[in-house]
Every structure is written in structure tokens, then in C-alpha cells.
ZAMARGU-4260 file (C-alpha; in steps of 0.2 Angstrom, whole numbers, plus 5000, padded with zeros to 4 digits):
<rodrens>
0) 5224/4970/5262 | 5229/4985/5251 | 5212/4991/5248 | 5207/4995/5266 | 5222/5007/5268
5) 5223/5027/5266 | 5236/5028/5251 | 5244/5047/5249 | 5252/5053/5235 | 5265/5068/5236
10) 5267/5074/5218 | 5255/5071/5203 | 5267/5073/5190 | 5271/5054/5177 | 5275/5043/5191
15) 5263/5048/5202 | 5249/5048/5190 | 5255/5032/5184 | 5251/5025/5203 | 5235/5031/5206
20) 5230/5024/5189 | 5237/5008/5190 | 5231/5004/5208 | 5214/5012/5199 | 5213/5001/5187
25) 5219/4984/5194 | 5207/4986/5209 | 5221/4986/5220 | 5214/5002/5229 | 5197/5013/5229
30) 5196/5032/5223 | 5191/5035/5240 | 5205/5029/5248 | 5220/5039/5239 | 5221/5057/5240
35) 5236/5066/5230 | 5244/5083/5231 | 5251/5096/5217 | 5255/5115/5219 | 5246/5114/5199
40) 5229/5117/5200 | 5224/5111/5184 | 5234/5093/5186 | 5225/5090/5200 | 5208/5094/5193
45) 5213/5082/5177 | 5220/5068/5189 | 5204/5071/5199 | 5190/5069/5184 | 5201/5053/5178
50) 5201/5043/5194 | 5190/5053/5205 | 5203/5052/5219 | 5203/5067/5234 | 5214/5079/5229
55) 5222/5094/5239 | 5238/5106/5236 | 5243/5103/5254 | 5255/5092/5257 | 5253/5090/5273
60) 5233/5085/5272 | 5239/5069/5262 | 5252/5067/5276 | 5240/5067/5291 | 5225/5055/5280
65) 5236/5041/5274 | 5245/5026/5281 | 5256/5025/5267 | 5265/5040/5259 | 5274/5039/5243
70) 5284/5055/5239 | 5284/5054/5219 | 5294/5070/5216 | 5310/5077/5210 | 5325/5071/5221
75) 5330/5091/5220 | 5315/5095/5231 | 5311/5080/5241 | 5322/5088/5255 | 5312/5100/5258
80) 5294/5093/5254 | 5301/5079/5269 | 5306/5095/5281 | 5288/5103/5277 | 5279/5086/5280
85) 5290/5081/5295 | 5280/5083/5311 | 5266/5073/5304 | 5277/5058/5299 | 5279/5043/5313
90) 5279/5024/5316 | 5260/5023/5310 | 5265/5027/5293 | 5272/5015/5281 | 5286/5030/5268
95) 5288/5026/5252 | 5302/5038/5242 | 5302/5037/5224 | 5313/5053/5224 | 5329/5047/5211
100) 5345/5043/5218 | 5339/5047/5235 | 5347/5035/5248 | 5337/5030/5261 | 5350/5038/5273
105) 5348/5054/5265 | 5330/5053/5271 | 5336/5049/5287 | 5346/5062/5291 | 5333/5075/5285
110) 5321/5068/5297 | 5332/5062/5310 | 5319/5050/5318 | 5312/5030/5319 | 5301/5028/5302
115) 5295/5013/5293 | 5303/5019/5278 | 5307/5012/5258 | 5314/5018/5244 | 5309/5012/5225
120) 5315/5014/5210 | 5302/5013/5197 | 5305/5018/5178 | 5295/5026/5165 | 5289/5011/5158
125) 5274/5009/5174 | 5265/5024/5165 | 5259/5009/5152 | 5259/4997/5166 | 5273/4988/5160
130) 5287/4997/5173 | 5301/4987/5182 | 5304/4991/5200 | 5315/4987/5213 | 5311/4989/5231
135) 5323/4990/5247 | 5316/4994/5264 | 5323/5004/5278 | 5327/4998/5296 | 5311/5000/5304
140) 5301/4992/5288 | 5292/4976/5292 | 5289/4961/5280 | 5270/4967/5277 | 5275/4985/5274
145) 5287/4977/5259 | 5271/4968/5255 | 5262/4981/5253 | 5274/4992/5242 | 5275/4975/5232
150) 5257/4976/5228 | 5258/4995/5223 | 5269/4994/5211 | 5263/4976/5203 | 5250/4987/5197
155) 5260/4996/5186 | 5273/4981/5179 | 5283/4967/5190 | 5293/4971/5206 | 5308/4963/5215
160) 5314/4966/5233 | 5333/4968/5237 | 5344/4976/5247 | 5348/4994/5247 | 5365/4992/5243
165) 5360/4984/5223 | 5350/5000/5222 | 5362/5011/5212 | 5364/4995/5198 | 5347/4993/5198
170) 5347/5013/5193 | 5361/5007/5179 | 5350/4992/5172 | 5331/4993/5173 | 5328/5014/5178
175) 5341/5018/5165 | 5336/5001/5153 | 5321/5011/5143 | 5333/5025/5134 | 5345/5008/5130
180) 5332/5000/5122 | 5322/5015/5113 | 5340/5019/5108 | 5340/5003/5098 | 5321/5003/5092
185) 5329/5019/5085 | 5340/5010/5078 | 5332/4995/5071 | 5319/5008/5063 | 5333/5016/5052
190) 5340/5002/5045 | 5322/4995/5042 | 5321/5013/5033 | 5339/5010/5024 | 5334/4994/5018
195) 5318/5003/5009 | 5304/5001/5023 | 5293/5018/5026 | 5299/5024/5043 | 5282/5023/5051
200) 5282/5005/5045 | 5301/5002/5051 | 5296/5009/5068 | 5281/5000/5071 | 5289/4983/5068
205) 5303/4991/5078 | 5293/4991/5092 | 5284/4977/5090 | 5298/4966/5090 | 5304/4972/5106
210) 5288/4969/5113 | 5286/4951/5106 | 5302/4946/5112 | 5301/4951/5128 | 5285/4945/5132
215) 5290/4930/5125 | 5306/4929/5138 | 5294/4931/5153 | 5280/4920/5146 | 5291/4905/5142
220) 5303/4908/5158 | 5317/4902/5145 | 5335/4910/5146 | 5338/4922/5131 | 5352/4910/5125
225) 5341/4897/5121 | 5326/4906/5114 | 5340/4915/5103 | 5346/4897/5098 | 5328/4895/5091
230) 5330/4909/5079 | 5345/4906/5070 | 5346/4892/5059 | 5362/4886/5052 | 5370/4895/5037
235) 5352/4907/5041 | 5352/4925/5038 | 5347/4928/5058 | 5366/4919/5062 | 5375/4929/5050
240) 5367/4944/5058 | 5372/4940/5076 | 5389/4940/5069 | 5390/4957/5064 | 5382/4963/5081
245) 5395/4952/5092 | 5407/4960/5080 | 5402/4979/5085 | 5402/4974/5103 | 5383/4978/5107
250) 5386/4966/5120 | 5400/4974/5128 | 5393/4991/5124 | 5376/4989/5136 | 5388/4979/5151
255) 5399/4995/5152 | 5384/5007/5151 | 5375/4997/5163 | 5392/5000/5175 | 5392/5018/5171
260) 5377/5022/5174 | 5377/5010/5193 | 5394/5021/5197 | 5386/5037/5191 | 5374/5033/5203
265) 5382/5028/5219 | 5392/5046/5216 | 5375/5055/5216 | 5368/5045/5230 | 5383/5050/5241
270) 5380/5068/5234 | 5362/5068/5240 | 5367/5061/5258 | 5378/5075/5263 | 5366/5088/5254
275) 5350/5082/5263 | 5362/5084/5278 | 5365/5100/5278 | 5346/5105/5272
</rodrens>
């Protein structure tokens, strides 16, 4: 289904080249079918010699080869990349924005015209293809336009579709979740250190704990309660832990950041519709 399409890629920077990689390497797509655009010469030349996709600094090329267009770039530029692009986008494509806090009526207005358009929002964990993605689909999108954008991005990590409106906590949780959680790798590494661990040592099992645990959520399907019930026996030293964390409000510390960051959001998302508005 996917294979047979013309997949374009606007911008080759992480998230891009995490895309062509991941639908690379899980077979999802053929080289020959994804061509990508860059003003950097040299990116495209190293993106080029990894996947031997087309490659091309016009934006426009991409535009008129592909049925489905993602714009992976900064949301400060997206504006005008998508008036540059314009005349070549129609109801033949399937439009795919990646572009941060970008609301899909943002894009919209910019265009001011019918598109089967969706907007995504990845994180920087799909560069290891391990990324969380939520996708919500415009007006004009059709169920096997989402299914599509589905498959792109379950070859970098696992994707859920909602509604546009969850968008800005799904920025707050999952886009913003990876500096939460290096945060307390970071964490857990020094006190590995203040307890007499080498920090190399602290960080790798830092890390590897994460991992472990998170993989052992999604593997089992079993809610973090009871796996955590697993771990702490009575009168254990894994129990008397958990006390102290409950006690400095880690719990209540990642809700309220998790609201911050959703609220932080949903103020740049209405910043972004009245500036792609006036572009």
C-alpha cells in the first residue's frame, strides 16, 4: 500500500532523516520512491549515499513528484516553504506537517484552499526508531490517508490517532516526555555516582533501566501500578524508596509539567495561526 506511493520529504534535517531511514529500513518504502529537499548540499549528498533516495534542493520538484508530502521543518519557516510550494499542492496529494505547534488552521489560512491535509507530532526519540507519535487529520483527510501516515511513522516507534484538539497535551506529554525522562536518567546516574558507582557505570545502568522498564510495560500490557507492585516487597528497600519519591512530589512535579508544557502550547499554537495569517 505504502510502497507503491511517491513519498516527498521537505527538509532533511533529524526528523526528516529519521523518516527516510525508518521507512528504509522497515521495508515500508523503496529508495526510488522518496525523494527529499535541503538548501545543504552536503546533507543531501550524505542522506543520498545512506539510502540512495532522489535527492533535490528544490522544493518544489518534491512537491510535483510525490503523493504524499511531509514538511519536516522548523515551524519559523514552514510559512513560507507552504507559500513557495503552493500552486503545486491540490486534492491529489495526501500533506503531512511535522512543523512544531503548527495548527492545522494555521496551514489553512496560508493556503487558503481544499487539501487532504495532517499534522503530526513526532519526538526525537523516532531517530532510534523508538519515537511516539500522535496523528490528527484535517477536514478533507480520508481514513486511508490516516492509514498511511500511520504506517509512516510505525517505522520509526508506535503511533496513535486523535483529534486535533488533544494535539497541544500530546506536545506537553510524549513531544516534551524525552527531556523529562533524560532529566531523570541524569538523575538517577548521580546518585549511582554519590553512592560510589563510576559515572560511566551509573549512566549506563541509568539508561538501561529505563529501557528495561519500559519495554517491559508495553511487552506485558500491564498497568504501571501493578508491575510496580512487583518490585517492592514488604519492609524492601525498593518500598522504602518509593516513600521518599512520593514524598518530593515527582508525581505531582511531571502532572504539572505535563500541564505547562500542554498550556504553553495551545498559546503558541494560537500565535502561529494569526502569524501564518498575515504571511
Amino acid at each position: 500500500m505504502l510502497k507503491d506511493k511517491k513519498i516527498g520529504v521537505i527538509g532533511t534535517g533529524n526528523m526528516g532523516e529519521a523518516l527516510i531511514s525508518g521507512l528504509i529500513y522497515a521495508k515500508s518504502s523503496v529508495s526510488k520512491n522518496i525523494i527529499c529537499s535541503d538548501v545543504r548540499k552536503e546533507k543531501l549528498k550524505s542522506v543520498k549515499d545512506a539510502y540512495g533516495v532522489v535527492t533535490t534542493t528544490s522544493n518544489i520538484d518534491v512537491v510535483k513528484t510525490s503523493e504524499i508530502v511531509i514538511y519536516a521543518i522548523k515551524p519559523q519557516i514552514m510559512a513560507s516553504i507552504l507559500k513557495e510550494t503552493a500552486s503545486h499542492l491540490d486534492m491529489s496529494k495526501v500533506i503531512i506537517s511535522i512543523a512544531a505547534g503548527v495548527p492545522l488552521a494555521a496551514i489553512e489560512s496560508c493556503l487558503n484552499k481544499d487539501l487532504r491535509l495532517i499534522r503530526v507530532m513526532p519526538n526525537i526519540a523516532a531517530s532510534v526508531k523508538e519515537g511516539a507519535a500522535a496523528i490528527a487529520a484535517g477536514k478533507h483527510a480520508t481514513k486511508n490517508d490516516l492509514k498511511l501516515t500511520k504506517a509512516i511513522f510505525d517505522s520509526v516507534g508506535k503511533s496513535i490517532i486523535i483529534e486535533e484538539d488533544l494535539m497541544d497535551a500530546i506536545t506537553g506529554l510524549s513531544g516534551n516526555g524525552p527531556a523529562y525522562i533524560f532529566l531523570i536518567v541524569d538523575a538517577l546516574a548521580d546518585a549511582g555516582v554519590k553512592m560510589g558507582l563510576s559515572r560511566e557505570d551509573a549512566l549506563l545502568l541509568s539508561s538501561q533501566t529505563v529501557l528495561g522498564a519500559a519495554k517491559l510495560l508495553l511487552d506485558t500490557a500491564e498497568h504501571p501500578g501493578k508491575l510496580k507492585d512487583k518490585v517492592t516487597s514488604p519492609g524492601g528497600t525498593a518500598i522504602a524508596s518509593l516513600h521518599t519519591i512520593e514524598e518530593g512530589g515527582l508525581r505531582t512535579t511531571l502532572i504539572n509539567a505535563v500541564e505547562v508544557g500542554t498550556n504553553r502550547s495551545k498559546e503558541l499554537g494560537k500565535m502561529m495561526i494569526k502569524n501564518f495569517s498575515n504571511h
